[in-house]
Phi, psi and omega in degrees: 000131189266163194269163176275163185285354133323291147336280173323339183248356166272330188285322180293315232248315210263327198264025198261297209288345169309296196284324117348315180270329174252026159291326180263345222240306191322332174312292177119021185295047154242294145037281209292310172330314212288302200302320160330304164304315172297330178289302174319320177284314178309296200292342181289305207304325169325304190285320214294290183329318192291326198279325176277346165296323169304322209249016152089010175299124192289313203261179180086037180304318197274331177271344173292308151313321167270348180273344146333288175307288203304301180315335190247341175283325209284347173287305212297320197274334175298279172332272148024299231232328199263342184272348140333311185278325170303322185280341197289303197311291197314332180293353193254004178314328207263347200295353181269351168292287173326298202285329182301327171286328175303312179260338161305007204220320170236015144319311190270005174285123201256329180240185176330304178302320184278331177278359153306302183284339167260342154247003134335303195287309181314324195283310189286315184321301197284325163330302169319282172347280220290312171278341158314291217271358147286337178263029143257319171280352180286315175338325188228008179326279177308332185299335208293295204284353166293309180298337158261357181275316173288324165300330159288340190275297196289326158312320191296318186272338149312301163319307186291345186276323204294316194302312174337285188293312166300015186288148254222313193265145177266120170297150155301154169328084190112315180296133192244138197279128149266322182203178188199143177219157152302127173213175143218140160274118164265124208219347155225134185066227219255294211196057152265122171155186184260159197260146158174228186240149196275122138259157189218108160238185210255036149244307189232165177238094200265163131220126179231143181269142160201113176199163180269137160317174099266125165272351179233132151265141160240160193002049155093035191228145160257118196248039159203093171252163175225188183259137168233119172244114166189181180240144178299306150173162189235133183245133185307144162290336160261033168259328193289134107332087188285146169247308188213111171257140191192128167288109184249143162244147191232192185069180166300129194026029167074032181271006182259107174305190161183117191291098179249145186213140198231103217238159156222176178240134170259000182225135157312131188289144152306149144083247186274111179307112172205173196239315145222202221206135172229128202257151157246108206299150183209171210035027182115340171315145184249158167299295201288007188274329175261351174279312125350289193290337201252341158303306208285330180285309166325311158336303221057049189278036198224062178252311165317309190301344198284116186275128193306151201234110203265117198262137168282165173291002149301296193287354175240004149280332144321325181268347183265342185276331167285001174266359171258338194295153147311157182260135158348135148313123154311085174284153218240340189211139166327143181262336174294330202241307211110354177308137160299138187239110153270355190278124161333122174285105190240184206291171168092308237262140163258351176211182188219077217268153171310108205293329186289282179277341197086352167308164198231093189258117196287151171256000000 
């Protein structure tokens, strides 16, 4: 059955403008594009490295290699991938023929069918395209997710180094940031408490809170906040206790995961005296991953992590003179009162307070 001419020039107009689109698509110029991004995302990971080293981070030596490694795999595989594109465009030499028959086949189409059977033709011709241009971008598939899995790692410690330097709290002497999350302490019902950031150093287990407030309310709405920044409180790392890292679910038929770490403390805490914390991880943190992460500093397993340090001949005559000095004493009695100090030494701690007096003994 033939079409009314109305039809026929809606049918003609879409298969021009088909054919017009895969006339552009034939270059393979998203193809070429792809490779252009990759190379670009290679050389960011470079810049990414410079900044965290800048910003004085001791550790991530093992992401630091690998984004290495990716710098020394991407020519051979950039080659590869450009001689792929080369082999694709010649398989694709006859398609301007092909499209050219496509639309000679529904210039003269007179029913359905027949403008059907041309764009049939049109469908494999982009069919054609589409596997040329994978089997260019198949060159780097895998290569694609090592460069993104390190561009995440390396954004993450940037973020966590910038919350670092903004901290509300003076790091101890020396003391160096290892990782950082997004968290909350629950600290009243079910999903109450203050919000802010996690730190993990290869001393201490910080939480500070930081987030706006609300100070005014009108009918349950807040039309005034401000930032409340400060820490919540800080644990020597060989005081924490892991108790429970658990995935809790929520929501409508429990589909809102929630990363939960459920901690004790064996020595008193900095800021709010407390003996344990039950935390809930945000932004993509995982518990067990950070339960893990919080072993490995206990252990003193980050000797790997530890990025080399070009020591000057001050500084290494300084590190020989502090490994001849004697190691402090471990004082045994208040130096104010005299009081016997019974509290435990754990791995972290700089100081010690006095159950009597209250003095306060640096270690």
């Amino acid at each position: 059955m033939q079409l009314d001419a109305e039809t026929r020039a809606r049918r003609w107009s879409s298969l021009q403008d088909k054919a017009a689109k895969l006339q552009a698509k034939a270059s393979l110029g998203d193809a070429m594009e792809a490779i252009g991004d990759m190379e670009a995302k290679v050389r960011g990971l470079a810049d990414k490295r410079h900044t965290l080293r800048g910003s004085g981070y001791r550790y991530g030596q093992t992401v630091e290699a690998r984004a290495q490694q990716i710098a020394d795999d991407w020519p051979a595989i950039r080659s590869q991938a450009d001689a792929a594109l080369s082999r694709a465009r010649a398989s694709l030499s006859s398609l301007d023929a092909d499209i050219a028959r496509a639309l000679s086949q529904g210039r003269r189409a007179a029913t359905a069918e027949d403008f059907d059977a041309a764009d049939d033709a049109l469908e494999r011709t982009e069919n054609r395209i589409e596997k040329a241009a994978r089997d260019v971008t198949g060159m780097f598939d895998d290569f694609s997710g090592r460069v993104n899995a390190v561009n995440r790692e390396l954004d993450h410690l940037i973020w966590a180094t910038e919350a670092w330097a903004a901290a509300s709290f003076a790091p101890y002497p020396d003391e160096a940031l290892v990782d950082a999350a997004k968290a909350q302490w629950i600290t009243r019902g079910d999903d109450e408490g203050p919000k802010g950031v996690l730190f993990l150093s290869d001393s201490r287990l910080i939480m500070e809170q930081k987030e706006k407030v609300a100070t005014k309310k009108v009918l349950f709405i807040a039309t005034k906040k401000k930032l409340v920044q400060e820490m919540q409180f800080a644990a020597p790392i060989g005081a924490v206790e892991i108790q429970e890292a658990s995935d809790e679910r929520k929501g409508f038929l429990g589909l809102s995961k929630r990363e939960m770490l459920k901690l004790r403390f064996t020595t008193p805490t900095e800021g709010k005296r407390i003996d344990s914390a039950t935390l809930r991880l945000l932004g993509g943190a995982d518990n067990e991953a950070w339960a893990a992460r919080i072993k490995q500093v206990q252990r003193g397993d980050l000797a790997a992590e530890a990025a080399p340090v070009q020591a000057s001949s001050t500084s290494a005559e300084t590190a020989a003179a502090e490994t001849a000095a004697p190691a402090r004493e471990i004082p045994t009695h208040c130096p104010s009162c005299g009081a016997l100090l019974t509290q435990p030494i754990v791995k972290g701690m700089q100081e010690l307070r006095c159950e009597y007096c209250g003095a306060v003994i640096r270690l």
